[in-house]
ZAMARGU-4260 file (C-alpha; in steps of 0.2 Angstrom, whole numbers, plus 5000, padded with zeros to 4 digits):
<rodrens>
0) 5000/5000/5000 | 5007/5018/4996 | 5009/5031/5009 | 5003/5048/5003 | 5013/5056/5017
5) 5029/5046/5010 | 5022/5053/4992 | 5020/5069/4997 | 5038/5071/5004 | 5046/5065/4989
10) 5037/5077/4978 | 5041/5091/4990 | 5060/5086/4991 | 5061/5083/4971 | 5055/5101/4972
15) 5068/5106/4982 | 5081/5097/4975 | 5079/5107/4957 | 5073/5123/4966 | 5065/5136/4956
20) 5070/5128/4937 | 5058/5114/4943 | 5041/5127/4951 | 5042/5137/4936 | 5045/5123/4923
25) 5032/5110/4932 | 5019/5121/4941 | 5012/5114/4957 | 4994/5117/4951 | 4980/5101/4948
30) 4979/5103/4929 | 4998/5101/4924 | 5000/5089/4910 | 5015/5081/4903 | 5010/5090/4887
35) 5014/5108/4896 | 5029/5102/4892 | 5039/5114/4878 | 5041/5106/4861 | 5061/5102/4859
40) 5071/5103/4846 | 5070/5088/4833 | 5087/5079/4836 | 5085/5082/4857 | 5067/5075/4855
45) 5071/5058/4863 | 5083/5050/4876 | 5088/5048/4892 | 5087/5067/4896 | 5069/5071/4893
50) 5063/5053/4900 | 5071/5060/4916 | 5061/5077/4911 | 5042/5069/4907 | 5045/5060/4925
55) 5052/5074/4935 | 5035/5081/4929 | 5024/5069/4933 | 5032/5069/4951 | 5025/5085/4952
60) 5008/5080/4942 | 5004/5065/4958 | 5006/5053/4946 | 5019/5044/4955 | 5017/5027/4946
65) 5016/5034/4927 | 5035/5044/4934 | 5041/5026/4941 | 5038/5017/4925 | 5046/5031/4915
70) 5061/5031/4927 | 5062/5012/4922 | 5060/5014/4905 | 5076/5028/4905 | 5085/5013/4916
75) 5082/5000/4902 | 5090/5013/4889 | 5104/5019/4900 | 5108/5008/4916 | 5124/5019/4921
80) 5111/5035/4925 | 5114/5038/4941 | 5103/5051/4943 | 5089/5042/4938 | 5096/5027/4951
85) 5094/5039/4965 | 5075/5045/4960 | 5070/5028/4957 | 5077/5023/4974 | 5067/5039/4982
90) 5051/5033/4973 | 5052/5016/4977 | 5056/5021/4997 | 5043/5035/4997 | 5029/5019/4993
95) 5032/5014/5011 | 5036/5028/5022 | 5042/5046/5021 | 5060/5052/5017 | 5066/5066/5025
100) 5080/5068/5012 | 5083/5065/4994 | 5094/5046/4991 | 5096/5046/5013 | 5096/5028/5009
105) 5108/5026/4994 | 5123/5027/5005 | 5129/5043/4995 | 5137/5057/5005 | 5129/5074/5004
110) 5140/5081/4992 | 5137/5066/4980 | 5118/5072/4985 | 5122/5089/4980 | 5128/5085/4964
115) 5113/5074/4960 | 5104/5091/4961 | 5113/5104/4952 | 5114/5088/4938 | 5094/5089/4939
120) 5094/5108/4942 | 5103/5112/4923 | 5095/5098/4912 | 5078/5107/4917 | 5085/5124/4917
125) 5090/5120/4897 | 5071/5113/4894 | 5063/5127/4902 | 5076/5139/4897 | 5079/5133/4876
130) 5090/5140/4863 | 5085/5155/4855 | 5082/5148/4837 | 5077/5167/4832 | 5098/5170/4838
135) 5114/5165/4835 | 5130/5165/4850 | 5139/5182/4845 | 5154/5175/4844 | 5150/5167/4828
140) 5152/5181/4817 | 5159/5173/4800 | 5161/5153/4800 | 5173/5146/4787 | 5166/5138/4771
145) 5176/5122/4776 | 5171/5126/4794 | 5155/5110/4793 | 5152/5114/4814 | 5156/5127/4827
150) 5152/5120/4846 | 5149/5133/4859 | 5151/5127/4878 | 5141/5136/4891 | 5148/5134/4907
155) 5136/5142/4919 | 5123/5132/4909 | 5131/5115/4907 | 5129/5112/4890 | 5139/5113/4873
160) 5129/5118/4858 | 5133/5113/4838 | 5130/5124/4826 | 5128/5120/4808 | 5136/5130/4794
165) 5124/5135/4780 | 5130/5147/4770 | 5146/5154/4778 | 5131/5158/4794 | 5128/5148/4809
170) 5109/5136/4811 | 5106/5128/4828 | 5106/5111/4827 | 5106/5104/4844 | 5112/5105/4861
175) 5120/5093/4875 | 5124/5093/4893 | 5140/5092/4898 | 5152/5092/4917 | 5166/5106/4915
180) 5181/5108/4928 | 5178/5107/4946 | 5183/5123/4952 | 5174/5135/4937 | 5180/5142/4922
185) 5194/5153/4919 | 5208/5143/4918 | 5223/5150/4924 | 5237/5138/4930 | 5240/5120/4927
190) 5233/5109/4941 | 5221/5123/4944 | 5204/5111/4940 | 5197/5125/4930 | 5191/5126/4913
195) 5197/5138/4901 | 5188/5152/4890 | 5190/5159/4875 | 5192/5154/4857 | 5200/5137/4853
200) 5201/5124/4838 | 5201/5104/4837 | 5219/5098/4839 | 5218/5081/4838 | 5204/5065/4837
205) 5210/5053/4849 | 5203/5035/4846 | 5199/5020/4861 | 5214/5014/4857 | 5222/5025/4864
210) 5214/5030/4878 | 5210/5024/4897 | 5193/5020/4898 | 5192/5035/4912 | 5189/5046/4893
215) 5176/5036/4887 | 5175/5029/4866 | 5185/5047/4860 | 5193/5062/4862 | 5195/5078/4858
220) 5209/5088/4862 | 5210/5107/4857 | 5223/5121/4857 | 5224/5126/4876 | 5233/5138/4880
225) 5231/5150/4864 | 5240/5163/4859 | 5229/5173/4869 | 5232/5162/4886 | 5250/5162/4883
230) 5251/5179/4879 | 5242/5184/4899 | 5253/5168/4906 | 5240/5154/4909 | 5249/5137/4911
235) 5244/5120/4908 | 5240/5107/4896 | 5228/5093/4889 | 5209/5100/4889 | 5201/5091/4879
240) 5183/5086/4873 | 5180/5069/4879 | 5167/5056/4884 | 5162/5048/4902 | 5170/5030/4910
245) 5158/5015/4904 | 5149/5013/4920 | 5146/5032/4920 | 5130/5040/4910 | 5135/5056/4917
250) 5147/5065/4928 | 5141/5080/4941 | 5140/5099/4930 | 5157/5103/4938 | 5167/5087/4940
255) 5182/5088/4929 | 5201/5091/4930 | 5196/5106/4915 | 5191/5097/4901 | 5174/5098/4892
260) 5165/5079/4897 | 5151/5074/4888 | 5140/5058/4890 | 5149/5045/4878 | 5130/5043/4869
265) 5132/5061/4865 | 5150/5063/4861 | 5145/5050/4846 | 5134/5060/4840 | 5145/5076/4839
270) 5161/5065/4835 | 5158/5064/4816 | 5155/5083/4816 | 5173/5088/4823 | 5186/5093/4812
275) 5203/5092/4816 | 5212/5108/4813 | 5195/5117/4809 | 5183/5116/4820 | 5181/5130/4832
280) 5176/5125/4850 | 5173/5143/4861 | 5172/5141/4877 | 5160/5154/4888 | 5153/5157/4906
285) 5139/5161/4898 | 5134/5165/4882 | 5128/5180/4875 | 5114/5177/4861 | 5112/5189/4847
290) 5100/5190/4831 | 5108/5186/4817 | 5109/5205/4808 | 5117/5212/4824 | 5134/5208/4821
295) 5136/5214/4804 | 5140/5230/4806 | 5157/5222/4817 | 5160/5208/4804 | 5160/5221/4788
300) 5171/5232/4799 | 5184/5217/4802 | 5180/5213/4784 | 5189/5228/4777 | 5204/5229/4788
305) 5207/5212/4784 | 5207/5220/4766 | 5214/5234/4768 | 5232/5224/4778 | 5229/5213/4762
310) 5232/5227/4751 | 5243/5237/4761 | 5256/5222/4759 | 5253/5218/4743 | 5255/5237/4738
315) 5274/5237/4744 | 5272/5252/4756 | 5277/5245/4770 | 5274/5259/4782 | 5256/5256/4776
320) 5257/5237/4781 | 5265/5240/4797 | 5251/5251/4801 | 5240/5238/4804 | 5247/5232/4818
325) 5243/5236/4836 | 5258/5243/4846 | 5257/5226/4858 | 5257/5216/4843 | 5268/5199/4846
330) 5273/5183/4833 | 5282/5169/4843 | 5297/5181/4852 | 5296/5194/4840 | 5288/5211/4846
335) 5281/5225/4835 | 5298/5231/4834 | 5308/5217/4830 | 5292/5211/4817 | 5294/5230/4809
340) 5313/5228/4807 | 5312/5209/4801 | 5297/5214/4787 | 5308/5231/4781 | 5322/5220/4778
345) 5311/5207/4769 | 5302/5219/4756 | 5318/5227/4753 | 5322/5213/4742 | 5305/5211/4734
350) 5300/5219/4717 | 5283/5213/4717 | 5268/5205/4730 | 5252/5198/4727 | 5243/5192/4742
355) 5225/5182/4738 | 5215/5181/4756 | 5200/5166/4755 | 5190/5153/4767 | 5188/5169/4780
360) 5181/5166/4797 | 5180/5178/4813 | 5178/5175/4830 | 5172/5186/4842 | 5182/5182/4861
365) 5169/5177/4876 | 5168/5191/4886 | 5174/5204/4876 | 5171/5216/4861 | 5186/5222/4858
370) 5196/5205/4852 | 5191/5194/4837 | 5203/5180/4829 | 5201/5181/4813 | 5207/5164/4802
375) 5209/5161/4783 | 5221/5153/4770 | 5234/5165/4761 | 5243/5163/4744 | 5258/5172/4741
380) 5269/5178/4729 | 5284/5186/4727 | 5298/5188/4714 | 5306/5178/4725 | 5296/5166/4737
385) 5279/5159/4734 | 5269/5148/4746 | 5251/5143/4752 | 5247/5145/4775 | 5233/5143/4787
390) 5237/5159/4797 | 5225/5164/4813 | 5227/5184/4818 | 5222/5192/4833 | 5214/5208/4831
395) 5210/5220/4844 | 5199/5238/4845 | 5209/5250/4851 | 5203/5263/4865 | 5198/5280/4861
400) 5199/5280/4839 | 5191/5263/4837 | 5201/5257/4826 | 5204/5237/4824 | 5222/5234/4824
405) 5233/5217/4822 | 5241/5209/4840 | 5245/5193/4835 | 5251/5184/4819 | 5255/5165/4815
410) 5253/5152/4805 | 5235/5142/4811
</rodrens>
């Protein structure tokens, strides 16, 4: 027989343990249906997430029985889902007497408990709180045309976005939760446990074969530190995008060394969309969502500096080239100074230049609207040297005129 005092507790500690995501996404009123759900996004439609969802809901409906048979259900698909273990284990409990705390008899300690709900508490926040599809992240101001995926990582949010390339501008195609590093974001220092922001790219595809299973099927690793990182001092190394052990569905939002963790279900998914060397994977506390038109004003601006440095070098006036750089502009151990006196010394010898600029993207930096990095292939030519790069600039807007000027330079 059920105790409707052993009901009612769980309900009310369910409630608790997802806080205000949960009263605002599952009202406590009568007439909830599991249809007041919002409609998703075709390819997050199913799954283990939103079978957690429906129940979590009907928790809140009373209908206790239709929640434990969902719960089941997502065990069937996922056994390693901890988080649906622990309510299982609550609704099963709550049959016979009340709880007077979420899993008290699942022998986890409190911060295990504590995870369980901040886990809870960010995969509803995402289905009450979607994706714009009306907006884009700003940071994508110009993908590549051989740039197939962008993936944006939300860190106050828990979840990693990919976003489709049609037509050189970014479509939402679906989104994931993921566990970042254990102490934030912001990575400064190796062995900090922090994860780091900013704009990065796919290093590396890193098979089972060569991994422990603590990484899951794949991985991911991406260029942390940047120029930019190295540039402000951060240390450390191998941040990577990677998947969960095999008897793990999923790890707490905040329970890796840094790295970017997926459930291995999901990384599978996105696996096939990541392209080494050109896939961008930006990194943000949180991200800031724009419509589509906003940033086209910035990316025309970028647009036609990057011309005008293309034709300022290929016009042989090279105080006109060297003025496109900023004066904290760097390359490798060269300074503005060094970089002028080494490029004066080059076009000296040449007679004649022509620079061809093509397969342009532009990044804007989380947290700033001052820096882009700017990538694209170069061919040039010379009387005397030709040649064929990937090269990734930093361009920054300097205080006061406005102007965008170059502070870093490399081949990508």
């Amino acid at each position: 027989m059920k105790s409707p005092s052993g009901m009612f507790s769980l309900r009310r500690l369910l409630f608790t343990m997802i806080t205000a995501a949960v009263t605002a996404f599952c009202p406590i009123v009568p007439t909830a249906k599991a249809s007041d759900l919002p409609s998703l996004p075709e390819l997050s439609a199913t799954g283990p997430e939103i079978m957690l969802i429906k129940s979590l809901q009907e928790i809140a409906e009373r209908r206790m029985d239709s929640a434990l048979n969902g719960i089941e259900q997502l065990l069937q698909a996922s056994p390693n889902f901890r988080l649906a273990h622990l309510i299982k284990g609550d609704l099963l409990l709550a049959r016979t007497r009340p709880i007077s705390d979420m899993g008290e008899t699942a022998g986890f300690s409190q911060q295990h408990i504590a995870d369980f709900r901040e886990e809870a508490r960010v995969r509803v926040q995402r289905h009450r709180e979607p994706a714009p599809l009306d907006k884009t992240p700003k940071y994508l101001l110009q993908m590549q045309p051989d740039q197939k995926y962008a993936v944006i990582a939300d860190t106050a949010r828990s979840r990693l976005y990919l976003y489709q390339n049609v037509g050189n501008q970014p479509r939402y195609l679906a989104d994931y939760y993921i566990s970042t590093g254990k102490n934030g974001p912001q990575k400064l220092k190796e062995g900090d446990k922090k994860t780091p922001l900013g704009v990065y790219f796919v290093t590396a595809s890193l098979p089972r074969e060569q991994l422990t299973d603590f990484y899951g099927g794949k991985a991911f690793p991406i260029n942390y530190p940047n120029e930019w990182d190295k540039r402000h001092g951060r240390s450390g190394y191998g941040i990577w995008v990677h998947g969960t052990p095999s008897d793990t569905y999923s790890r707490a939002p905040r329970a890796s060394d840094g790295c970017v963790v997926l459930s291995n279900q999901d990384l599978d998914r996105i696996s096939t969309k990541l392209q080494v060397g050109i896939t961008p994977v930006i990194i943000s506390n949180e991200i800031e969502w724009v419509r589509p038109g906003d940033t086209m004003v910035l990316r025309d601006k970028l647009a036609q500096h990057l011309e005008n440095w293309r034709r300022d070098w290929e016009s042989g006036n090279i105080e006109a080239y060297l003025g496109n750089y900023g004066r904290d502009f760097s390359s490798g151990k060269q300074n503005l100074e060094q970089w002028s006196r080494h490029k004066r010394q080059v076009n000296a010898a040449k007679r004649w230049i022509k620079v061809g600029i093509s397969n342009v993207g532009m990044f804007l930096y989380p947290g700033r609207d001052d820096l882009a990095v700017v990538v694209f292939h170069q061919e040039y030519a010379s009387n005397n040297l030709s040649n064929r790069m990937k090269k990734r600039q930093y361009w920054m807007k300097e205080p006061g005129n406005g102007s965008w000027k170059i502070i870093y330079e490399s081949t990508a």
